[in-house]
N, C-alpha and C positions, 0 to 999 in steps of 0.2 A: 440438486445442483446440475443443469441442464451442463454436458461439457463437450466439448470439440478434441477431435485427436488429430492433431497433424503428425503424420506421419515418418516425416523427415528426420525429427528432434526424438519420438516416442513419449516426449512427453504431454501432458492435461494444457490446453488452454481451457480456463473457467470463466464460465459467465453464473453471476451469483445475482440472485433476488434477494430479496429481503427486506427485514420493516427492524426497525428501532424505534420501539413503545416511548413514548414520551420525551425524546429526544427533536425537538423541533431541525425542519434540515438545515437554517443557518446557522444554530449551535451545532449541528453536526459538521458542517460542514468547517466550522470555526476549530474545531476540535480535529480533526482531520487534516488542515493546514498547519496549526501548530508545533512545532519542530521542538520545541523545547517543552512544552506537555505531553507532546510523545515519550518523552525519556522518561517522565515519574510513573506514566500506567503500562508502556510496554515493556514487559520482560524480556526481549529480544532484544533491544535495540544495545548494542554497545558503544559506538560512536554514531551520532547525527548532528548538521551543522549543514549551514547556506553557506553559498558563497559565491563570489561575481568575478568570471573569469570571462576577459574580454567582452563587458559589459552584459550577458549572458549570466543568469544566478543559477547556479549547478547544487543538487543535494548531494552532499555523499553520508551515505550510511552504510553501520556494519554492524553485522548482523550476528547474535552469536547462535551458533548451532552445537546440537550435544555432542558430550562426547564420543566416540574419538576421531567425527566431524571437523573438518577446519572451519573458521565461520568463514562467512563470504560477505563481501561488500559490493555495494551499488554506486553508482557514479552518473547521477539522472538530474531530466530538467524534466520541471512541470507547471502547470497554470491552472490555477481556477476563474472560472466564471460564471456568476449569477446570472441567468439569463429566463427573459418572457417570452413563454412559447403561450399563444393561444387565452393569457394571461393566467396563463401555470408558473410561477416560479420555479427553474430547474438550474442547483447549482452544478456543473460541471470541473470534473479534474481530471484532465489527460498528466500522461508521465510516460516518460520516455528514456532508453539510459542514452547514454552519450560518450563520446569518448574525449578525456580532456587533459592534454599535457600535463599540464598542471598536477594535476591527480593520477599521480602515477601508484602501481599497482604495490601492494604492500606484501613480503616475506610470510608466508605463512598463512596468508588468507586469500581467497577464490573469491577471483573479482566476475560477479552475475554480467557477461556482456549484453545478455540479449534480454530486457524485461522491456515490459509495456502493461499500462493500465489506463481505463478509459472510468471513470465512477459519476457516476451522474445522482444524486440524490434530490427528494422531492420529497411535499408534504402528503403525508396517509389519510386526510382530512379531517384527522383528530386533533391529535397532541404528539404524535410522534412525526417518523418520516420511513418513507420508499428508496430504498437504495438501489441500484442497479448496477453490478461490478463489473467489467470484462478482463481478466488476467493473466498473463503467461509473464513465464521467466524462468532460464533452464540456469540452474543454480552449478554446472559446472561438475569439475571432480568427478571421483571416481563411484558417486551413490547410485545405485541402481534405481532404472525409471521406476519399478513398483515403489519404490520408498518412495522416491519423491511424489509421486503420487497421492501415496496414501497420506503423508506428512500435508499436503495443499487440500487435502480432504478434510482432515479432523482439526486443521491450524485454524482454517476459516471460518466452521465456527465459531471457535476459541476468537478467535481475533471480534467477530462482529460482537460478541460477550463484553469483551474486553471494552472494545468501543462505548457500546452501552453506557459501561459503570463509568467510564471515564466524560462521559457526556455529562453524567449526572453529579460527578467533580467539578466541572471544570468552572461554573460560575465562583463557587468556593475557594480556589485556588487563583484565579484571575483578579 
């Protein structure tokens, strides 16, 4: 995991490589957008839901963290696009948080102000696909930078695991 340290924050921004065997990138990518198959394979996810505020579709998601962690929630827009490059097909997902009246901050949970992700995934020339991540988001509270650290260390595995199997659901479930 090639990672960047901006100074300011102390904490990891990550840029992640990686392959998904057998997962083609528009079902990954399908899998990926789905808000509501997120909720059966990710164990983190507490509350996730769209929604269109001043015709603008904003995600919010919350997120549970262990104990005696408060979870924290997001408050972000994002877009995907399939796109030909060179005629490569490369699906792209920028994400951004945002801040939205609307979605106002909840009693007991730490709201992530500052996240951004850039994910761009592509065919391996197999059966699978090429992923390429870019990620930061300083989760707030009182956790110290080593933890959260280490925690964006051993998650992201876990998470592209997780993706994996859930890729390998998701025609069965759809």
């Amino acid at each position: 995991l090639p990672i960047l340290f901006p100074q300011q924050s102390g904490l990891y921004e990550y840029k992640i490589f990686g392959g998904l065997a057998d997962c083609p990138p528009k079902l990954c990518a399908d899998v990926y957008m789905d808000l509501d198959f997120r909720k059966q394979w990710d164990q983190y996810v507490k509350e996730l839901y769209e929604k269109t505020y001043d015709g603008e579709k904003v995600i919010y998601w919350e997120v549970k963290y262990p104990f005696p962690l408060s979870n924290r929630d997001y408050v972000y827009i994002r877009e995907c696009r399939e796109m030909d490059v060179d005629g490569r097909k490369i699906w792209v997902v920028l994400a951004q948080s945002v801040s939205v009246p609307q979605c106002p901050e909840k009693p007991g949970i730490i709201r992530v102000k500052s996240y951004k992700q850039s994910l761009a995934i592509e065919s391996d020339g197999k059966t699978g696909s090429k992923v390429y991540m870019y990620y930061f988001d300083n989760p707030g509270g009182m956790i110290p930078s080593w933890l959260v650290n280490w925690a964006a260390k051993s998650g992201v595995p876990t998470f592209l695991k997780d993706m994996q199997k859930a890729c390998r659901n998701y025609s069965k479930s759809t």
